[in-house]
BAKE-103803 format. One record per residue (C-alpha): z, y, x; residue number from 1. Coordinates in steps of 0.02 Angstrom, whole numbers, plus 50000, padded with zeros to 5 digits. Example, Ala and Ser with C-alpha at 12.3 -4.5 7.8 and 13.67 -1.06 7.14 Angstrom:
residues 2
50390:49775:50615:1
50357:49947:50684:2
//
This chain:
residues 293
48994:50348:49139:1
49013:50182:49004:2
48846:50133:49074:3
48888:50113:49256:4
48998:49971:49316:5
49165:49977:49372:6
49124:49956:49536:7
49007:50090:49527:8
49127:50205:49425:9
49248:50187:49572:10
49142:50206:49718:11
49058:50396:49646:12
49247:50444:49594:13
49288:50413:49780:14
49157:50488:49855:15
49171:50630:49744:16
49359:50642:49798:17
49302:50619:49986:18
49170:50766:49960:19
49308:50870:49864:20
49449:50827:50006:21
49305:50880:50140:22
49247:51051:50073:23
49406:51100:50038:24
49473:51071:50256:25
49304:51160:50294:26
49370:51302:50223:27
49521:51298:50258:28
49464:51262:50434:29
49349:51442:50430:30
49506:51538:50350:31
49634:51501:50481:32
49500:51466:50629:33
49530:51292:50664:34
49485:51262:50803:35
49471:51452:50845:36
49307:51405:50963:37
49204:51293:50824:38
49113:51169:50933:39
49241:51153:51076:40
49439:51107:51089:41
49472:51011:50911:42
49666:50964:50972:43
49777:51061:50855:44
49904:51081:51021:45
49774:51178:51102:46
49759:51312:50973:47
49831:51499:51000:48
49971:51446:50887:49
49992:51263:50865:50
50137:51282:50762:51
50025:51367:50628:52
49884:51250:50647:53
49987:51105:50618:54
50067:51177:50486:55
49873:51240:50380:56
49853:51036:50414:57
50008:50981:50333:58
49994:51078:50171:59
49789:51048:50140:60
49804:50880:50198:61
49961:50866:50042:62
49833:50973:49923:63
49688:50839:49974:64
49806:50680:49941:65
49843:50780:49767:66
49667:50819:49740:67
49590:50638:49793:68
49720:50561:49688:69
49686:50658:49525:70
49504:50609:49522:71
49494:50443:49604:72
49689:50365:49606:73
49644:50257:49445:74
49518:50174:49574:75
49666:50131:49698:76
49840:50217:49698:77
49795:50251:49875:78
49622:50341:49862:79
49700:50502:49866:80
49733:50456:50050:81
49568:50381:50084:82
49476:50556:50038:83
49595:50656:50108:84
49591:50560:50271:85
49395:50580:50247:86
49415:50762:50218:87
49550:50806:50374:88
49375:50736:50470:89
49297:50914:50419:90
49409:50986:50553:91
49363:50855:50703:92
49198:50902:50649:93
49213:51068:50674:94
49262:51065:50842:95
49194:50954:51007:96
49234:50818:51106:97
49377:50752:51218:98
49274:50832:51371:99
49318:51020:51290:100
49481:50966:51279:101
49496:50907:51449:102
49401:51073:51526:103
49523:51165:51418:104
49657:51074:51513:105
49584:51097:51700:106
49552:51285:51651:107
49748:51310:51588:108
49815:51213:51767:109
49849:51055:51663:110
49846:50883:51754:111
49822:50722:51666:112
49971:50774:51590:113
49848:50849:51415:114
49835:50655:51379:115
50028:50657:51334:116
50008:50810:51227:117
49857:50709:51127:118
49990:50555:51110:119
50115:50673:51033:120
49971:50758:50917:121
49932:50598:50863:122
50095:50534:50839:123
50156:50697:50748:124
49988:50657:50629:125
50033:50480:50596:126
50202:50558:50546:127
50104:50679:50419:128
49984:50532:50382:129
50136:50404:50353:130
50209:50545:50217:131
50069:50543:50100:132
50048:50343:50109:133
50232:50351:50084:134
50245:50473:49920:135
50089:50407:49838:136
50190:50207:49864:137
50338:50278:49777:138
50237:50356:49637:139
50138:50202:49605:140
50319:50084:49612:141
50390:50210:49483:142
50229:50185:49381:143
50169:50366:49409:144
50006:50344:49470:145
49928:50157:49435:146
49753:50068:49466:147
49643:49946:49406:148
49732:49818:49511:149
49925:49865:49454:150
49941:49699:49387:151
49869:49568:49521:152
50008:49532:49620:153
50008:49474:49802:154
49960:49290:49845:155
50102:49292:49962:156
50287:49386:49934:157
50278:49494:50087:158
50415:49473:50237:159
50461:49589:50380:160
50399:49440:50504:161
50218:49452:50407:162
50240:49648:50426:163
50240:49655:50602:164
50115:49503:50609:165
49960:49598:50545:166
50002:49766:50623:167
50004:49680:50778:168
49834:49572:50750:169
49757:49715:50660:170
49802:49861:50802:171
49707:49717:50923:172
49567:49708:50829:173
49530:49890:50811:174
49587:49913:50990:175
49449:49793:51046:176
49311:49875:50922:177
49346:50033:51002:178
49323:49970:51183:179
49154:49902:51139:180
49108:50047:51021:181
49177:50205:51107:182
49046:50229:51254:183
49010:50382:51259:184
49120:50574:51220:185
49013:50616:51095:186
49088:50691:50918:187
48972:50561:50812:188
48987:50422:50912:189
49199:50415:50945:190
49210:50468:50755:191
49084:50328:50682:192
49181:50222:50814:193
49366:50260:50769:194
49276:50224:50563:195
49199:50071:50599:196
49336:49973:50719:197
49463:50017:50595:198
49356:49958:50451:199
49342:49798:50543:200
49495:49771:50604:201
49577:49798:50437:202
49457:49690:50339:203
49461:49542:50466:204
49668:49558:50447:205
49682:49552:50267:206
49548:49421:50243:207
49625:49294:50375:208
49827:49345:50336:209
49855:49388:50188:210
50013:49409:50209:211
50111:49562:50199:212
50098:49692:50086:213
50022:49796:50222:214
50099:49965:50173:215
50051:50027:50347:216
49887:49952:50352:217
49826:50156:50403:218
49931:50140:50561:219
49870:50041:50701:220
49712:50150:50733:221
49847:50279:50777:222
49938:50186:50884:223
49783:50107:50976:224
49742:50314:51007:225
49933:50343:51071:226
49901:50176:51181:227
49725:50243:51261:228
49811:50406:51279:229
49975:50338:51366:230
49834:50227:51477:231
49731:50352:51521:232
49864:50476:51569:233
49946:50325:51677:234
49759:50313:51759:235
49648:50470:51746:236
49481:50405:51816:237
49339:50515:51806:238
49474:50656:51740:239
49423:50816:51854:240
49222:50796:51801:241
49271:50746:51611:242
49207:50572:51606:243
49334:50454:51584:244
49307:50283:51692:245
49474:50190:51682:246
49491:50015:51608:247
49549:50084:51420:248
49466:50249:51451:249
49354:50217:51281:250
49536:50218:51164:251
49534:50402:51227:252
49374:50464:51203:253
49411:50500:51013:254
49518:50659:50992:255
49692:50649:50883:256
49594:50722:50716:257
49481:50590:50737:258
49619:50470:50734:259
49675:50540:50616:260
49534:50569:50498:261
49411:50418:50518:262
49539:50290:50564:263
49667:50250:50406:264
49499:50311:50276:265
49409:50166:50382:266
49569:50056:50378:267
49621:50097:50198:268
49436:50038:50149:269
49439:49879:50264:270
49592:49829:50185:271
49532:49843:50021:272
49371:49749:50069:273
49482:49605:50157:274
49592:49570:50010:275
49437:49585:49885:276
49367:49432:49978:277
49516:49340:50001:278
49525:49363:49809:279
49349:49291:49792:280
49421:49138:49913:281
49550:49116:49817:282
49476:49124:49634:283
49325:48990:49705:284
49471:48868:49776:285
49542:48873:49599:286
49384:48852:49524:287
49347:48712:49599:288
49504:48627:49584:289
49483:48478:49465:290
49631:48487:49331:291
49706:48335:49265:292
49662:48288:49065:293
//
């Protein structure tokens, strides 16, 4: 591969990690019958045995990380993530939209009350989700895994107050991509919509404050699900015919896996995006600095 760029080099040894990561949830998705109706309920709490579905998710989702990380972690110590974020999407895929979900509920004698059991999927994901991010940080502090960027250091020493700063601006900004994107319940749409808000709203963070390390940069999509969830449940318009009409009814239309799948691969990549140009900034401002003789 000496004849391709680095930048090429990196983007076909994370797509080949992403492709990897995805093939290897499909199957594990047609072993164990996840979702046991393909095409209909995707939430993992609506399974015959949730217990076992989240568990299948917890150990291929740790494989993926592994998996993504072997092939593509020299890219970024956190591509393992990325593609196996990417590849827990094989899943969502597999199943259907929030309105299955929500005619599972009304068939089972469930009220609004199934938007509370998506909050704690989703929060019991981000818990799985925060693990990996977690393990694959320690491994690239101890020098275990590094990148091509293990030596450019932050512009700014990160602080707990910048911390909370961008998770707050970044969880608005994907919150307010989804509510324009997320029109309609179906699978493509909320999925391309959970991608490209998070994309966004990451990017636009880490290119105007720079200024944390952003460790949880794969977070706020999952909370602005929990949010629309804990909204939604608070204000079921539209519930009993499965079209959702309440004010934040869009931040529900994506199901947990989605979430969980399309939003820290799309944040993870925004990020990266929004510090490469604040790099470029950066590296011009200096540029054009005049130096003394």
């Amino acid at each position: 591969m000496s004849f391709l760029s680095p930048y090429q080099r990196a983007r076909i040894l994370l797509l080949s990690a992403s492709i990897a990561c995805f093939c290897i949830f499909w199957w594990a998705g047609a072993i164990f019958r996840i979702p046991v109706h393909p095409g209909h309920e995707a939430s993992l709490l609506q399974q015959p045995s949730p217990v076992v579905a989240l568990l299948v998710v917890a150990v291929v989702l740790v494989l993926c990380v592994a998996v993504g990380t072997a092939i593509a972690g020299m890219v970024r110590y956190d591509a393992g993530l990325v593609a196996g974020a990417i590849g827990l999407a094989a899943l969502s895929a597999r199943g259907g939209s929030v309105q299955h979900s929500i005619f599972w509920g009304l068939a089972h004698g469930n009220s609004s009350a199934l938007f509370l059991v998506l909050l704690v999927e989703t929060a019991i994901l981000a818990v799985l989700v925060g693990l990996c991010a977690w393990a694959l940080a320690r491994l690239y502090r101890n020098g275990i895994v590094r990148d091509r960027e293990s030596n450019i250091a932050l512009a700014i020493e990160p602080s707990i107050s910048g911390e909370v700063a961008t998770l707050l601006v970044q969880t608005v900004l994907t919150a307010i991509g989804m509510l324009v994107l997320a029109r309609s319940p179906v699978k493509q749409q909320a999925i391309a919509a959970v991608a490209i808000s998070s994309f966004v709203g990451a990017a636009l963070t880490e290119s105007l404050l720079p200024i944390a390390s952003r460790a949880l940069c794969w977070l706020p999509p999952m909370l602005v699900g929990m949010i629309g969830y804990a909204a939604v449940w608070s204000d079921p318009a539209g519930y009993l015919t499965g079209n959702l009409s309440s004010s934040f009814s869009a931040l529900a239309v994506p199901l947990p896996l989605d979430y969980a799948s399309a939003g820290p691969a799309g944040a993870l990549l925004g990020y990266w995006m929004g510090r490469r140009w604040a790099r470029q900034r950066t590296e011009a401002g200096e540029a054009s600095t005049p130096h003394p003789a």
